[in-house]
C-alpha positions as CSV (number, residue, x, y, z in Angstrom):
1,X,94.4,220.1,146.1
2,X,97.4,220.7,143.6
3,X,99.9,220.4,146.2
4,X,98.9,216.4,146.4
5,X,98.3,216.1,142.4
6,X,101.6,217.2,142.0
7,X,103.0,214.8,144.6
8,X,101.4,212.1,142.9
9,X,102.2,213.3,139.2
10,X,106.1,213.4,140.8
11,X,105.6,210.1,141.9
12,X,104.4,208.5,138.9
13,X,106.9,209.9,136.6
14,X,109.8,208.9,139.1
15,X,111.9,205.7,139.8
16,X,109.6,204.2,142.9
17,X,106.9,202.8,140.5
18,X,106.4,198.8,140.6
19,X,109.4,197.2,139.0
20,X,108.1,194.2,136.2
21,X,110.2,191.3,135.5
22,X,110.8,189.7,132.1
23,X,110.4,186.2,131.4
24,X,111.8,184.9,128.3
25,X,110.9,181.2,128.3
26,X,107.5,179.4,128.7
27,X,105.7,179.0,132.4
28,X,107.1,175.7,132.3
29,X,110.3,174.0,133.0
30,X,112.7,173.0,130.5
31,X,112.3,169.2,131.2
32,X,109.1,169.2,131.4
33,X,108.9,171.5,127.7
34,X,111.7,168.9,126.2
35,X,109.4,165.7,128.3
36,X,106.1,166.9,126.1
37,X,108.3,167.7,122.9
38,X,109.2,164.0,123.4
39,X,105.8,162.6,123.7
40,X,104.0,164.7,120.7
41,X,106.9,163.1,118.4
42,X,105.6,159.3,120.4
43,X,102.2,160.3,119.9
44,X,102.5,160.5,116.4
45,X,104.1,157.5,116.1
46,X,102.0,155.5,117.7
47,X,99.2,157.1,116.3
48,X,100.8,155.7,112.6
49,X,100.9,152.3,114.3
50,X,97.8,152.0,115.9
51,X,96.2,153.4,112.5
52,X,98.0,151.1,110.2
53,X,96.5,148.4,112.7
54,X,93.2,149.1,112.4
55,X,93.7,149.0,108.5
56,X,95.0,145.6,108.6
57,X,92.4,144.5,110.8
58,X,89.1,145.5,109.6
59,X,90.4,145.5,105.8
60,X,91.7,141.3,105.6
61,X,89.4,139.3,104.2
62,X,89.9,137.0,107.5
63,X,91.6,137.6,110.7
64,X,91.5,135.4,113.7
65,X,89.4,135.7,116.8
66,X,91.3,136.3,120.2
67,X,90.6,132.5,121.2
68,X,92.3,131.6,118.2
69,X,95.3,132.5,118.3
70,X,95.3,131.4,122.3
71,X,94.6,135.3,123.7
72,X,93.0,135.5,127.3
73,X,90.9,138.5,127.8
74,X,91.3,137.9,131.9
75,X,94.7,137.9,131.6
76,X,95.2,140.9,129.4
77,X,92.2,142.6,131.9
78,X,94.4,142.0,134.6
79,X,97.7,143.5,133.1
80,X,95.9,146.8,132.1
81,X,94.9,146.7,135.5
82,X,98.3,146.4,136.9
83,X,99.8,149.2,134.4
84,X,96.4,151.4,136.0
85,X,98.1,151.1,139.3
86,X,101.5,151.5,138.7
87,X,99.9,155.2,137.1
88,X,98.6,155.5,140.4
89,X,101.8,155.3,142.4
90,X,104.1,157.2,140.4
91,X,101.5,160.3,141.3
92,X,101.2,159.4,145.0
93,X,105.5,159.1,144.9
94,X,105.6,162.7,143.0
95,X,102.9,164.3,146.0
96,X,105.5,162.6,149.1
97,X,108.2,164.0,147.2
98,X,106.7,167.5,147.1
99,X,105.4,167.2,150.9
100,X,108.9,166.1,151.7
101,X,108.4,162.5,152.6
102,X,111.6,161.2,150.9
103,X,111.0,156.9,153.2
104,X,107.3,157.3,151.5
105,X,108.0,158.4,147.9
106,X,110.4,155.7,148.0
107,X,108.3,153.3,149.1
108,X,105.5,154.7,145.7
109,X,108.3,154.8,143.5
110,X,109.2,150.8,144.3
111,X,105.8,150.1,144.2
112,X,105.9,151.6,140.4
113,X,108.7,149.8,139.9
114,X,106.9,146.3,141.1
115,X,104.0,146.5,139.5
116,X,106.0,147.6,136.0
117,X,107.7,144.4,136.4
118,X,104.6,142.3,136.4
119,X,103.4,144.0,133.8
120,X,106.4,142.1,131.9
121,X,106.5,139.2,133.4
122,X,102.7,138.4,132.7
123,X,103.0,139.6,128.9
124,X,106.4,137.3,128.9
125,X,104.1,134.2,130.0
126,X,101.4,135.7,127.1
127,X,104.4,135.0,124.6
128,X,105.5,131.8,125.8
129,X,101.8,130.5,125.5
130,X,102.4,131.7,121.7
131,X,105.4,130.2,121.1
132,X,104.2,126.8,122.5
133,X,102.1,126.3,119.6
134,X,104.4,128.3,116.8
135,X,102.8,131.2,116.3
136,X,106.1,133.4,116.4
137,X,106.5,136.8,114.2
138,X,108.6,135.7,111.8
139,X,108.2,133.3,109.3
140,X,111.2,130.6,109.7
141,X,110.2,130.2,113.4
142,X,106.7,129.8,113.0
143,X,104.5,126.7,112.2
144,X,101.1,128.5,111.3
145,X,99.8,128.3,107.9
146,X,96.9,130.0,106.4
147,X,95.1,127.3,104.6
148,X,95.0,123.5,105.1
149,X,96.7,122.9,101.1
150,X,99.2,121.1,99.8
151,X,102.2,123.5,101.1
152,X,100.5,122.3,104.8
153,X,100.1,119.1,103.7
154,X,104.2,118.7,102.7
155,X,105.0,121.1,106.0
156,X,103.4,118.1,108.0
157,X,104.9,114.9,106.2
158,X,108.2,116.6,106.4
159,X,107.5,117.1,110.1
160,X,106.9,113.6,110.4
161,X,109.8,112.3,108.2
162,X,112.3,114.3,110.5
163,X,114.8,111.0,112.4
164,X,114.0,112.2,116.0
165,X,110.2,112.7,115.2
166,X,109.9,109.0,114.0
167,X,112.5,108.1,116.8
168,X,109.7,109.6,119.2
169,X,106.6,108.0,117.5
170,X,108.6,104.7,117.6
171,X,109.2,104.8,120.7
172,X,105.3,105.6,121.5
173,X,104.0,102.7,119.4
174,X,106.6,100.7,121.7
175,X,104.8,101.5,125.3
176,X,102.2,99.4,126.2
177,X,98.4,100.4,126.9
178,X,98.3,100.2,130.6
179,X,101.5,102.7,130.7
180,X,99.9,105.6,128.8
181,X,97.1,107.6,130.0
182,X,93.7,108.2,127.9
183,X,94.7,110.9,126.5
184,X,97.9,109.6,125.4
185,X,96.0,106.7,124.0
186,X,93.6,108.5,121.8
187,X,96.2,110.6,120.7
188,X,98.1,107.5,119.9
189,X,95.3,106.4,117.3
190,X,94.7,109.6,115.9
191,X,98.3,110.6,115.3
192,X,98.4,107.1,113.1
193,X,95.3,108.6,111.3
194,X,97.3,111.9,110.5
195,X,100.1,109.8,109.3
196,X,98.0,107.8,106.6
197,X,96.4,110.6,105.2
198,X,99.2,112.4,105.3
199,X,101.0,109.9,103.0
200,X,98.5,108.9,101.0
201,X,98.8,109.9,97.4
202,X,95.1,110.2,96.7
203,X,94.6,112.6,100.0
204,X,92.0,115.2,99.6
205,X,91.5,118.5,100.6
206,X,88.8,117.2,103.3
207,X,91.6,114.9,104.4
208,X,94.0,118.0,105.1
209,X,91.1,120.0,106.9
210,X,91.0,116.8,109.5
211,X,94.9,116.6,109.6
212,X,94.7,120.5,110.6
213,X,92.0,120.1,113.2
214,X,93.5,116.7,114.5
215,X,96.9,118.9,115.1
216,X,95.5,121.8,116.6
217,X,91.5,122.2,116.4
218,X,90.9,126.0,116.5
219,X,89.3,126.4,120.2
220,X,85.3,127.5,119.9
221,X,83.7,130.8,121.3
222,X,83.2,131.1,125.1
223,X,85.8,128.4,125.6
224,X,89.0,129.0,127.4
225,X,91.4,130.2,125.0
226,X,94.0,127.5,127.2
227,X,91.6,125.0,126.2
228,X,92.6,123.8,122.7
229,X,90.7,120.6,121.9
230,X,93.1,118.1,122.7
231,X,95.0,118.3,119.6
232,X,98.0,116.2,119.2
233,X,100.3,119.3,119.6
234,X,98.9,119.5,123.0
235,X,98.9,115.9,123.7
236,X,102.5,115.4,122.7
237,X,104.4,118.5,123.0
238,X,107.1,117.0,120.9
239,X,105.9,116.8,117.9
240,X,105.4,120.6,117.6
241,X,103.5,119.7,114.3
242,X,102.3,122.9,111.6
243,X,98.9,124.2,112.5
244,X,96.5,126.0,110.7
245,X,95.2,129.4,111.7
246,X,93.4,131.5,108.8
247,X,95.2,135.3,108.9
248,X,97.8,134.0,112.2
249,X,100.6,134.5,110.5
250,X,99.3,138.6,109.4
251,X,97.8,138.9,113.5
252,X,101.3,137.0,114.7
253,X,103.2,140.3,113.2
254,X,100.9,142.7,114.6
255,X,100.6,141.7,118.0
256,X,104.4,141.0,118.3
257,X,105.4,144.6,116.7
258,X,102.8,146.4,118.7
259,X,103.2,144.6,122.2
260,X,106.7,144.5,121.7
261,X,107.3,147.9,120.7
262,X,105.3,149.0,123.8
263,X,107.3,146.7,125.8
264,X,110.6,148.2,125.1
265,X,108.9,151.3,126.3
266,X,107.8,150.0,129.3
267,X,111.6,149.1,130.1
268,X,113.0,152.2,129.6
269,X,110.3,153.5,132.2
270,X,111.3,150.9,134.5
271,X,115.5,152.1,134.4
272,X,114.5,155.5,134.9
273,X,112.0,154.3,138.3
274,X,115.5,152.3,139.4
275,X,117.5,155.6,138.5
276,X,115.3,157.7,140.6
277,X,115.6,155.1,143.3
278,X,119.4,156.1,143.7
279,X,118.5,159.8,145.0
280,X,116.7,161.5,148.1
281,X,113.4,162.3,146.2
282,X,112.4,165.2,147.9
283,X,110.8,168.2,146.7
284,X,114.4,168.9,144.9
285,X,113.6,165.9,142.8
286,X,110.2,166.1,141.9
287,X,110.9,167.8,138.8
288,X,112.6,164.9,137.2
289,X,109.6,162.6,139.1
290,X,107.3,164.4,137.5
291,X,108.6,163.9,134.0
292,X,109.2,160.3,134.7
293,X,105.2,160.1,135.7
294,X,104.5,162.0,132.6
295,X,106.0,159.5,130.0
296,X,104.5,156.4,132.2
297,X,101.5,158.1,131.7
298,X,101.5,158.3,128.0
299,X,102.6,154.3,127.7
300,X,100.1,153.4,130.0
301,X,97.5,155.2,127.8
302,X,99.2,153.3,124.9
303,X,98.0,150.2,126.3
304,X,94.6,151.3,127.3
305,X,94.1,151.2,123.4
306,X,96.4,148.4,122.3
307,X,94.2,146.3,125.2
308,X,90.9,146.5,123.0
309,X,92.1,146.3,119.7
310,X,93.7,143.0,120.5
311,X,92.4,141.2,123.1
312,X,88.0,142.1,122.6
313,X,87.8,142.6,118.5
């Protein structure tokens, strides 16, 4: 009996024990550490943004309905939907990587790519839709005014006034009825109206109120937000005439900063998908997939809650 207790007191006082390792840094890789270090700095930020949104919005004594200011809930429905998937491929390209199928993480990591790209390309058509009827972030470019007064009023006659407007209109009271379609007939008559009561020196403020929906009537609820009324900005895309949109010009800068800002974050995502393109992605280079996934991750989650705040309130 002490024969074996001092065996095993010999043993546990010797060198043969277990030997422990020391591991100085986290259980985490150092991309991955410096990747999350990233996106808690992005977090807050965005956080800031989002908050100072939500500020603006429910604190302005008016801000404008999505179908005001020409926003379609489908479309923006459909985007989040695409950025969803795109989330979706970037994981199933990181689990080929790791199972060593470098053809079919490829073939996600494309995909990513793709659906990224459409993600841009619809918001690109949103802003076009914008700029078609001036409503631009800044205030030189845009023609949106918050109140039908006498700055409108001047804004519109000096529209009018301009020598390739009247050139136009000229050459519009020139064509005879059976060349111009309905549309451009009634549009015809009412664009004289504006005219009058934008000249006349006795106007009132009714008058302007008519001359605002006459340009560009404010489209009603349930209607499609494509649908604007027939105003004579969409009749005659020329004439590109001041319209009035109570708080457009305070949601113009909003929605341009916060979409755009996200934007430029979608496009960095996108040159690191065509960067990882250029290697083998096998399990070697799942590492730097996974990071990649991680940030597309957070600006897809960005969008989830820029997609309500601007598009359903």
């Amino acid at each position: 009996m002490n024969a074996p207790a001092a065996s095993i007191g010999h043993e546990s006082h010797g060198h043969h024990g277990p030997v422990l390792q020391y591991q100085p840094g986290l259980p985490l890789s150092r991309g991955k550490l410096i990747m999350w270090l990233f996106l808690s700095t992005e977090i807050m930020f965005f956080a800031a943004l989002l908050g100072s949104y939500v500020v603006l919005r429910f604190g302005a004594a008016v801000w404008p309905k999505p179908h005001h200011v020409h926003l379609s809930e489908p479309i923006g429905a459909f985007n989040t939907f695409v950025l969803i998937c795109s989330s979706v491929t970037v994981v199933l390209a990181l689990e080929a990587a790791r199972a060593n199928k470098r053809s079919l993480a490829k073939s996600w990591m494309l995909l990513t790519l793709i659906l990224g790209s459409l993600f841009l390309g619809v918001k690109a058509y949103e802003y076009s839709s914008k700029f078609d009827h001036g409503i631009y972030p800044w205030a030189p470019r845009g023609r949106i005014y918050e109140r039908p007064d006498l700055y409108y009023g001047s804004a519109v006659r000096a529209r009018l006034s301009d020598p390739a407007i009247l050139a136009k209109i000229k050459e519009l009271d020139g064509r005879p009825e059976n060349e111009l379609s309905d549309a451009e007939l009634t549009g015809r008559r009412r664009l004289k109206q504006v005219k009058d009561m934008v000249n006349n020196p006795d106007q009132q403020a009714f008058d302007l109120a008519v001359v605002a929906d006459q340009i560009m009537p404010l489209p009603g609820e349930g209607s499609d937000s494509h649908d604007h009324g027939g105003g004579l900005n969409d009749t005659f895309a020329w004439l590109q005439l001041p319209a009035v949109i109570p708080g457009g010009n305070m949601w113009a800068s909003t929605y341009f900063f916060l979409t755009g800002f996200h934007a430029v974050h979608v496009i960095v995502g996108l040159i690191v998908f065509s960067i990882l393109l250029l290697y083998e992605l096998g399990p070697a280079a799942a590492g730097m997939i996974e990071n990649a996934g991680l940030y597309w991750h957070f600006v897809d989650l960005v969008w989830i809650f820029l997609f309500p705040l601007l598009y359903l309130f």
